[in-house]
N, C-alpha and C positions, 0 to 999 in steps of 0.2 A: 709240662710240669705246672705252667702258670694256670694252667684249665681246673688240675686237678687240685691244685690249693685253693683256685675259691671256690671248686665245690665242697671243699671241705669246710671252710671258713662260713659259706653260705647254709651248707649243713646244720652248725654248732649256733648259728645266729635264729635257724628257724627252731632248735631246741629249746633255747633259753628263751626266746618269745613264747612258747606254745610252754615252757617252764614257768611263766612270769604270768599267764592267761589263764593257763589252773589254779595258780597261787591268789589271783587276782578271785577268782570265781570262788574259791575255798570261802574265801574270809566277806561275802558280803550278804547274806542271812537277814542280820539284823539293817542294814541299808533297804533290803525288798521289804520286812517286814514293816518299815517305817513309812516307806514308800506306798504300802497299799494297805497302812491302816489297819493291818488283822494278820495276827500271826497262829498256826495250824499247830494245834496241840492235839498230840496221841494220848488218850488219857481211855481208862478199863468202862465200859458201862455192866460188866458183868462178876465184879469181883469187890464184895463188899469186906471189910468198908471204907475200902481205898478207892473203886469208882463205881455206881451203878445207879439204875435209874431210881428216880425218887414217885413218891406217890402223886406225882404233879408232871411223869412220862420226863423228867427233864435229869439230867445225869445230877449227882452232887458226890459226894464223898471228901474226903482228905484230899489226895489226889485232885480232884475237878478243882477243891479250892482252894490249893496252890497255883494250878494252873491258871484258875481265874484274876487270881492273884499278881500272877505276871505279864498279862496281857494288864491288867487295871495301871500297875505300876509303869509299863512301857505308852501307855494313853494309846492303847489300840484294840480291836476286837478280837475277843476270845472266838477262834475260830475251832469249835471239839471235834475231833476225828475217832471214833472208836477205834481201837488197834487190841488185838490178842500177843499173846507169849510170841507165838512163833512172827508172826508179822511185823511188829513192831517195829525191830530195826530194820529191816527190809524197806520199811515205809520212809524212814528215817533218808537211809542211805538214795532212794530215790524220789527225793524232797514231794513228796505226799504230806510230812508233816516237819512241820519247824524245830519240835520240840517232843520228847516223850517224858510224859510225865504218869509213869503205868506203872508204880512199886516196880520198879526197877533196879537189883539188885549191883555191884560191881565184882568184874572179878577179871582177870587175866586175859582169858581169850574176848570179853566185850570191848577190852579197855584194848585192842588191834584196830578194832574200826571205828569206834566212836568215842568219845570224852564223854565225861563227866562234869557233873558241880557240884557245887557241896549237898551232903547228903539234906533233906529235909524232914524224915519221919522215922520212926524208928520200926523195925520188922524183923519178923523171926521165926525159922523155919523151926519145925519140931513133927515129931513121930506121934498119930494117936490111934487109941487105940479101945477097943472094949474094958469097960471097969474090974472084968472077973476075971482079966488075964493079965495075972503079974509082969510084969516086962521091966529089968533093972539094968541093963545094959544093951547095946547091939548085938551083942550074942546069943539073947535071948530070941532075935529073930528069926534064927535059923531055923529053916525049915514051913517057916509061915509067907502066908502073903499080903503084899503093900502096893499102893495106890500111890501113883505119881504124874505130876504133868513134866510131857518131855520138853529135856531142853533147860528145865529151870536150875537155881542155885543147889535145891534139894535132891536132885535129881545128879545132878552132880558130884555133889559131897557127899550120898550113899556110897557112892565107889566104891569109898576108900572107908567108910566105917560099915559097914551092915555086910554080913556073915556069905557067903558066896550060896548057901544054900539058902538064903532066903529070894523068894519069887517075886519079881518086882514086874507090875502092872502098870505101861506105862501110855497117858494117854495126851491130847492135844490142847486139852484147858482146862483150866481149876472145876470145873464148872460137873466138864466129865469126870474129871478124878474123884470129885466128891460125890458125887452120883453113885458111885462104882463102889466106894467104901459104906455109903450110908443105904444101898440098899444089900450092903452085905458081899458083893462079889471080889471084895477082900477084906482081910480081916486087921488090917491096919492101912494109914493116909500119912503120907509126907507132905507137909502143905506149910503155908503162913497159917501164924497160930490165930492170926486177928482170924480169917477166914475161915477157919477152922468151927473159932467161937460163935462167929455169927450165923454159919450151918445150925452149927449142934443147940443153938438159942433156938432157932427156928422149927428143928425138931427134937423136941426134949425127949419124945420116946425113944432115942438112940443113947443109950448106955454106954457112952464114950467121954475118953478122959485124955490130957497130954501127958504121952510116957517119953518123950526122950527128946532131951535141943539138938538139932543137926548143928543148925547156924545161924547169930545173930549177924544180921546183914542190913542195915540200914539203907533205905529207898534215896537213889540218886533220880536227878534230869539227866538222861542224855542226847548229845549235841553233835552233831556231825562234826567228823574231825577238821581240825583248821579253820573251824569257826569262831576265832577267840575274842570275835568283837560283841557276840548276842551270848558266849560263856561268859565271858568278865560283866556283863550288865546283869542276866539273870543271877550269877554268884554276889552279885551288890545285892540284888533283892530279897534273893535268901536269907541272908547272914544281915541284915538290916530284920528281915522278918523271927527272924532268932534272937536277936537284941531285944526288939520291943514285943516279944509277949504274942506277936499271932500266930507262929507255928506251936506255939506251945499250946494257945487254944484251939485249934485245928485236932493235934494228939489228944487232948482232953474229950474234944465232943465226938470224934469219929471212933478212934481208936480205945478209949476207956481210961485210958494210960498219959504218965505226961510223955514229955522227948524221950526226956533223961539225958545222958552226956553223948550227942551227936556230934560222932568225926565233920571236921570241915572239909 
């Protein structure tokens, strides 16, 4: 009986050690990041004009200068990792990178494995579509076809609004979706509208216009969960950067747009 009580007791004690070991690893992010002078940001080099490359090969966008922004404020080097849709948290979740900072939407099933900070930038998902074809509701989809990257907020929120006969084309990044609509092999795009815009500037002979908001969804960081020591400094720098005027200039020069009223 005496055997089998301290293996029980021996049990419960190697749990809450290997419980107190995890806990202890969760939470120290921002300690390595201090420790080694350079903290790994996920940020887009392909999706303007929240990240991509500039005419000088070197990334910039919103996004890059947020991101640069929080490495400047923590007095450490901005270390860029490019990350896609699908990868991102992946990268996240197997510390490849510190921080993602890639027009990162929030929603239900992200908010399981990773946190959040307060939003930074404002974004918004909508429907577009040729100028000759009236489109006044989701209903009017039916039976047509649309352009999507999988996996995202848009992608999503179609579900539940756009008509069961409409034909949804769904591909692995903005990059391809928009490819796909603008040489025609659908006849409408679910996308961010910034990205949309700065497509359809680049090719004016596309005869395309925004027919329908899916969702306004404002761009978060996110943080690996239980990292509440390098969330609560990065959430100071935000909301310090929203006070004094430079995430509002960041919205102005990248985006066209100010904030306007971004949740915390």
């Amino acid at each position: 009986m005496k055997s089998k009580v301290c293996t029980a007791v021996s049990g419960l004690l190697a749990a809450a050690a290997l419980s107190f070991a995890a806990g202890a690893h969760a939470d120290d992010s921002l300690k390595a990041v201090m420790a080694k002078k350079s903290i790994a940001l996920g940020i887009p080099t392909d999706y303007p004009p929240y990240g991509y490359m500039g005419p000088d090969f070197k990334p910039t966008g919103v996004d890059v200068a947020v991101a640069q922004l929080i490495a400047d404020k923590l007095g450490v080097k901005a270390e860029f990792v490019p990350v896609s849709t699908p990868n991102r948290i992946p990268y996240l979740q197997a510390r490849k990178i510190d921080l993602i900072v890639s027009a990162l939407g929030k929603n239900e099933e992200r908010a399981k494995v990773i946190d959040f900070t307060v939003s930074y930038a404002p974004f918004f998902q909508a429907v577009f579509g040729p100028k000759d074809v009236a489109i006044k509701s989701f209903d009017d989809l039916g039976g047509k076809t649309l352009a999507v990257t999988r996996g995202t907020i848009q992608d999503d929120a179609l579900q539940g609004l756009a008509p069961k006969t409409l034909k949804i084309q769904r591909f692995e990044d903005d990059n391809s979706t928009m490819a796909a609509f603008m040489s025609q092999q659908t006849q409408f795009v679910a996308i961010g509208a910034a990205v949309a815009a700065a497509a359809l500037q680049k090719n004016p002979k596309v005869q395309a216009e925004y027919k329908l908001l899916i969702k306004d969804s404002p761009n978060y960081i996110g943080v690996r969960k239980g990292e509440t020591a390098l969330l609560t400094q990065v959430n100071a720098i935000l909301r310090t950067a929203k006070t004094d005027g430079t995430i509002e200039g960041y919205s102005q020069k990248w985006l066209g747009r100010g904030m306007g009223n971004l949740p915390d």
